[in-house]
N, C-alpha and C positions, 0 to 999 in steps of 0.2 A: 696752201700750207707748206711745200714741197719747198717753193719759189723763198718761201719766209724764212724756213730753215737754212738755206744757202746763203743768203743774204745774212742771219745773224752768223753763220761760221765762218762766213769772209770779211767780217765785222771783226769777230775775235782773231783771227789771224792778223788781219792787220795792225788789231792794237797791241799783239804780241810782238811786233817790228818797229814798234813808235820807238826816235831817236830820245833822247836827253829834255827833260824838259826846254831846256835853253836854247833847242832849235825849234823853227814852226813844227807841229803836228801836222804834216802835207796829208800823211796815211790815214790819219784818222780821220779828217775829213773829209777825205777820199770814199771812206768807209761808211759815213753819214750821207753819202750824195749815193753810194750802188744801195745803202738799204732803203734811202726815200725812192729810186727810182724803181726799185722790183715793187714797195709795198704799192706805190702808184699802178703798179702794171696789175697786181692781185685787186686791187680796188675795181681797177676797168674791166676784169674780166665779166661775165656776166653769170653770177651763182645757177647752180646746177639745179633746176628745181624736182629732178626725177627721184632722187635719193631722197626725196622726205614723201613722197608719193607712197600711200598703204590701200592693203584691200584687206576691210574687214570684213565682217557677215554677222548677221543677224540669229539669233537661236529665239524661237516665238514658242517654246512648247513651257510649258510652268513647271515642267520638273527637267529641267534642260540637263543634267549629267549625265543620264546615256547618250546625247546627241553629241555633248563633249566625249564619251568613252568612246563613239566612234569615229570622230575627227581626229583624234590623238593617233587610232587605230591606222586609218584610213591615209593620214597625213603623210605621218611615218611611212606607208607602204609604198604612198605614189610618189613622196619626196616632195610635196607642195602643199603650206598650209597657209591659211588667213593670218595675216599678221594683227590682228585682234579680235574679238567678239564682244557684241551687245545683247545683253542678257535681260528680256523682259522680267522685269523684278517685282513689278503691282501693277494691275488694271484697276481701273477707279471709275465708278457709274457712282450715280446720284440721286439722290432723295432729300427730299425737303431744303435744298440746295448744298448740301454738304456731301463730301467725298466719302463714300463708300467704298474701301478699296478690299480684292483679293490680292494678296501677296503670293508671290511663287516660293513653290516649295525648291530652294533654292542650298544647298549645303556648302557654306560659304567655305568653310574650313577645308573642302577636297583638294587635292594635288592636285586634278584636275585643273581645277581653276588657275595655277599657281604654271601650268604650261599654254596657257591660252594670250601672253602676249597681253597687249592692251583689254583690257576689260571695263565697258561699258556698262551701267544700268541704267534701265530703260522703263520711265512713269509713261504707260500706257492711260490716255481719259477720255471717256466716249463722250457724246455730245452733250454739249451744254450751251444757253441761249444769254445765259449772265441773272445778276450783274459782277462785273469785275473786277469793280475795285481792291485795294487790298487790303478794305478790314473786313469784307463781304467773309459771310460765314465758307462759301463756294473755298476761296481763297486761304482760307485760315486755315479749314480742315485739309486740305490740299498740301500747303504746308508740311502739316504735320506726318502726312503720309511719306513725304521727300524724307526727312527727318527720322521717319520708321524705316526706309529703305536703308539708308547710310548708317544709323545704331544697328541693321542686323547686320550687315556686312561689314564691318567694321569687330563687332561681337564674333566673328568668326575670321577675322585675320585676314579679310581684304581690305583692302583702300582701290577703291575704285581710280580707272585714269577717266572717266568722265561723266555724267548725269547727263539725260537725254530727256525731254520730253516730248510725246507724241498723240495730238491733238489736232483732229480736224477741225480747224477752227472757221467758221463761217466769215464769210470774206469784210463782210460788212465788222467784224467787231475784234478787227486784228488789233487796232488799238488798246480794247480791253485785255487782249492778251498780252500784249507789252507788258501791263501794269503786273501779270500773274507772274512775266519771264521776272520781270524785275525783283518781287516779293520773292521767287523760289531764291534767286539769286544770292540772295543772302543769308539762305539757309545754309548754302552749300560748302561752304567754311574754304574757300577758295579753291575748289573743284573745278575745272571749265563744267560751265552749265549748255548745251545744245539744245535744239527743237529740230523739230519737220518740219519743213516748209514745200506745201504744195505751186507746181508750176501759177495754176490761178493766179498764187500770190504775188507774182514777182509785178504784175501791175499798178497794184494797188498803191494809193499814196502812204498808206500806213506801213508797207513793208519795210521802208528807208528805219525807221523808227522800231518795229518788231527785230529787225537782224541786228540796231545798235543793243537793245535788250540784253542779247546772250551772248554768251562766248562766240558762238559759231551755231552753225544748222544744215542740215542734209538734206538734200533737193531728193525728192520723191519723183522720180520723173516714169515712175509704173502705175497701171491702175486699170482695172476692168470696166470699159465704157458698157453700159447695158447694151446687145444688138436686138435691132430690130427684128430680125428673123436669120434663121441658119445659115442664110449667105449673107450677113451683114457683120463677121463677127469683126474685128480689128485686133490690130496687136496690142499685147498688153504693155510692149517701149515700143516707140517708132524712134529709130537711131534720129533720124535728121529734125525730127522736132525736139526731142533729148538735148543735140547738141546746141540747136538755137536756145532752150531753156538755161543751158550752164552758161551761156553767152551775158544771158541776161543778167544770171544771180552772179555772174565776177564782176557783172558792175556797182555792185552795193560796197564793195570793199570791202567784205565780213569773210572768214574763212568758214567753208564750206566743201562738204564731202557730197558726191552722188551714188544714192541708191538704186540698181539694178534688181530685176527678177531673176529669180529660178524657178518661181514653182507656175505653178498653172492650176485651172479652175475646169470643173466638167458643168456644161451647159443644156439643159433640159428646153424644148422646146413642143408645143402640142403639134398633134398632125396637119393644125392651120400655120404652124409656124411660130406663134407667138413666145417668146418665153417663158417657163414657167419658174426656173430657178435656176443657181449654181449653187456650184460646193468645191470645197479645196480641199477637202479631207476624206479620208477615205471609204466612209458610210455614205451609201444613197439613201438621199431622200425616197419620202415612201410617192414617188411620180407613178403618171399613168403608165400601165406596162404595154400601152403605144409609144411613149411620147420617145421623139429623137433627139439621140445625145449627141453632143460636139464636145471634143477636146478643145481648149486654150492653154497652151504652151509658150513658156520663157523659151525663144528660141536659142538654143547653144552657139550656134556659129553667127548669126547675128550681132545678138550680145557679147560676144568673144571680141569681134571685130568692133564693136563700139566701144568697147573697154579699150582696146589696144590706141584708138584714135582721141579718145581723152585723156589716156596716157602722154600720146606725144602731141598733144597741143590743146592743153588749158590754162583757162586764166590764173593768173597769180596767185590767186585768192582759194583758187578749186585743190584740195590737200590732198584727196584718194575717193575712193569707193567703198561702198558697205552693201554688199550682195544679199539681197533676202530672200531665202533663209539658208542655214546650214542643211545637208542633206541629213533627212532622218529616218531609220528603219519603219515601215508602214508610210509613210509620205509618198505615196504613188505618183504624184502628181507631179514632184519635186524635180530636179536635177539628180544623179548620181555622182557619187563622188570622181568618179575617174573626167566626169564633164567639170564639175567644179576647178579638181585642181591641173588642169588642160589650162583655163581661163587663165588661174591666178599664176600658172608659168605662163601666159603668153602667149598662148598657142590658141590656136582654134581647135573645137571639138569636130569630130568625124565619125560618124559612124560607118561600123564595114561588116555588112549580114552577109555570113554565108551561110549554103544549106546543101548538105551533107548524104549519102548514104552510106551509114557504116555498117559492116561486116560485124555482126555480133555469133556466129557459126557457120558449118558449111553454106548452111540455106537459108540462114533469116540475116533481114538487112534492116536496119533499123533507119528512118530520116531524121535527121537532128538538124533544127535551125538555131543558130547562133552569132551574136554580136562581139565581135572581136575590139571594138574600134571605142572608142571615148563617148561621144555622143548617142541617145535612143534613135532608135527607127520602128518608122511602121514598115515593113515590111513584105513583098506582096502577098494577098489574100488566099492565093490558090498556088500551087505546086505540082508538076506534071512529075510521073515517076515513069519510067518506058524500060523497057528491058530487049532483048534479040531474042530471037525465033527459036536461042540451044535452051530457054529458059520456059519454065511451066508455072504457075502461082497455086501456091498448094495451101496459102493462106495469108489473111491480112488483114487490119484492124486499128482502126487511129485511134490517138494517146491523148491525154490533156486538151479534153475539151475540141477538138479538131475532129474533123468528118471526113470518112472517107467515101468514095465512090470508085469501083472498076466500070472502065469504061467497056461496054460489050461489041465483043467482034476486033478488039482492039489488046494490044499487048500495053495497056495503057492504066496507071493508077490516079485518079484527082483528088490529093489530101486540101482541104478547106482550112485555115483557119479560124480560131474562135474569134469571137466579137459580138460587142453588144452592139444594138443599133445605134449606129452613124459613128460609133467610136470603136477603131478596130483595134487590133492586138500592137501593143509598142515594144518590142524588144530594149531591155535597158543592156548597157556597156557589162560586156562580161557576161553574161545571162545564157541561158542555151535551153531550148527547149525539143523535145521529143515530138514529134507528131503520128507518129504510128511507125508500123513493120509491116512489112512484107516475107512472107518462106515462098523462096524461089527456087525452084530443082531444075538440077540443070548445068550446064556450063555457061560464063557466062558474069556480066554484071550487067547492074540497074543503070541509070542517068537520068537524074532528077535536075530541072529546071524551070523555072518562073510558067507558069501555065498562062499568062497574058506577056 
């Protein structure tokens, strides 16, 4: 644009120096040959595709304005926020083949919403087997549920920048689905309309024909494969099959955003190994009070570094990212916000534990473990506390769940960690915890470090 602008000013100069009409116009044609050659040279350049590159994120909870209260919060603090959010706005289950939907309790009217950047709503619909045509009742009442999303936000003074819908849709009948992209499509009164599209799909012959359907679609490239037992668990993104997958869907020629994880799932398995469940939320199931837990974790630095590498070399077609979900207050499982907006500057997350003995009077010392650093850590299990021979222990006692042990014959204290079985204590970014005190008389300081 820069290049364009100089070219019309040495345009206008020149035809401010045109002689008489009655001599050639040398200048001005002159003038017509530097602005055809600069706008040729703007033509050749090759367009920027980074500047239209966004990272949005997902909010999945039905009353989503506190998870907005604290992204505004949270944003502001650390200086990096999503440049938009998609808002599950109705889940839809079925009976007698028509859509049953709950609507989120959603407060369209908030300010909130009105600093959140682009704003997506998002038709959540569980399984369904068909038929799909588009005067099927499935379809109709479907419809109307798009139709009940848009009049309530609309009724409270948004206008959505997109419709999403998301539907595991059995492979065999992506056709049928076509026919539903197309039917919602024209509900939407010129809205871009999106879907999910699972990696599976990019095979299939019908996907060519599902992605003309819609405006565009968001490759799902996360998902908890069931493990065989405790040591079989897998990651919930593998970078290097992620990237093969966005490979595949820039060949369709449809544009297309990819979705990442944050959160993670805790894994119940019996003492044969077998699975017995997960869960992504914060209540345990009522499991055997044997059975062994495993964490599954959105890895931070992983995913940081995969984001960075689809940043700088995606298909044409491939527009940004949409992180799922926003960090939310009680979401243990989730990301923290100082690891979110690390990502969405750039950066990679890091976590950095230290562990501490502070002086709280002449003779009690308190151990505090604490994460300074972006990213969670687990942390080690056990902590050795040692003190010099001017020093006497005249009392001591672990904090928060943590156990203590003096080791005898020894000037030596062993604070333990809590933990449930097979999932130990994660320190999140920022966090600090107490693990007991020691009164020690004497001259003298403690020296606490990693006991393995």
């Amino acid at each position: 644009m820069n290049l364009i602008r100089m070219a019309l000013s040495l345009h206008v100069r020149l035809r401010a120096q045109e002689p008489s009409p009655s001599t050639p116009p040398a200048p001005f044609t002159a003038s017509l040959a530097v602005l055809a050659l600069v706008l040729g040279l703007v033509c050749a350049c090759p367009v920027a595709r980074a500047s239209a590159w966004t990272q949005e994120a997902y909010v999945w909870q039905r009353s989503p304005l506190p998870v907005l209260a604290l992204a505004a919060q949270e944003g502001a603090r650390l200086g990096a926020e999503p440049d938009g959010v998609a808002l599950l706005a109705a889940e839809v289950s079925w009976r007698g083949g028509r859509a049953e939907p709950v609507y989120s309790e959603i407060d369209y009217s908030s300010a909130l919403l009105r600093g959140c950047g682009r704003v997506a709503l998002v038709l959540r619909a569980g399984p369904f087997s068909g038929p799909f045509d588009a005067g099927a009742p499935a379809c109709v009442s479907l419809r109307g549920v798009l139709r009940e999303v848009l009049r309530r936000a609309r009724a409270g003074g948004l206008e959505p920048a997109e419709l999403q819908v998301d539907f595991d849709c059995a492979e065999a009948r992506l056709a049928g689905y076509a026919e539903w992209l197309r039917a919602l499509r024209a509900d939407c009164g010129g809205l871009p309309l999106h879907f999910t599209a699972l990696p599976s799909w990019l095979g299939r012959p019908a996907m060519e024909g599902l992605a003309a359907s819609a405006d565009g679609f968001v490759l799902q490239v996360h998902a908890l494969e069931k493990p065989s037992s405790p040591g079989a668990i897998s990651p919930l993104c593998e970078p290097e099959r992620a990237l093969g997958w966005v490979r595949r869907a820039g060949a369709l020629g449809r544009p297309f955003r990819v979705a990442l994880p944050t959160y993670g799932y805790l894994l119940a398995f019996s003492s044969e190994g077998r699975l017995l469940g997960f869960t992504g939320g914060s209540r345990l199931p009522s499991w055997p009070a044997d059975a062994l837990l495993r964490e599954l974790r959105a890895a931070e630095a992983a995913l940081a570094e995969l984001a960075r590498r689809l940043r700088a070399d995606h298909p044409d077609s491939c527009v940004g990212l949409l992180w799922f979900r926003l960090p939310a207050a009680g979401d243990a499982l989730n990301w923290r916000w100082p690891a979110l907006a690390e990502v969405l500057r750039g950066g990679g997350p890091a976590a950095l534990p230290r562990v501490k003995c502070i002086r709280k009077s002449d003779t009690t010392w308190e151990l505090v473990l604490s994460n300074a650093g972006t990213a969670s850590c687990v942390p080690p299990a056990e902590f050795t506390v040692s003190w010099p021979a001017g020093l006497r222990v005249a009392g001591a006692d672990a904090l928060g769940g943590a156990t203590l042990r003096l080791v005898p014959g020894t000037r030596r204290a062993l604070f333990t960690l809590p933990a449930r079985e097979g999932a130990p204590l994660r320190l999140d970014p920022g966090r600090s915890l107490t693990l007991g005190w020691l009164r020690l008389e004497g001259e003298g300081s403690p020296l606490v470090e990693p006991a393995n």
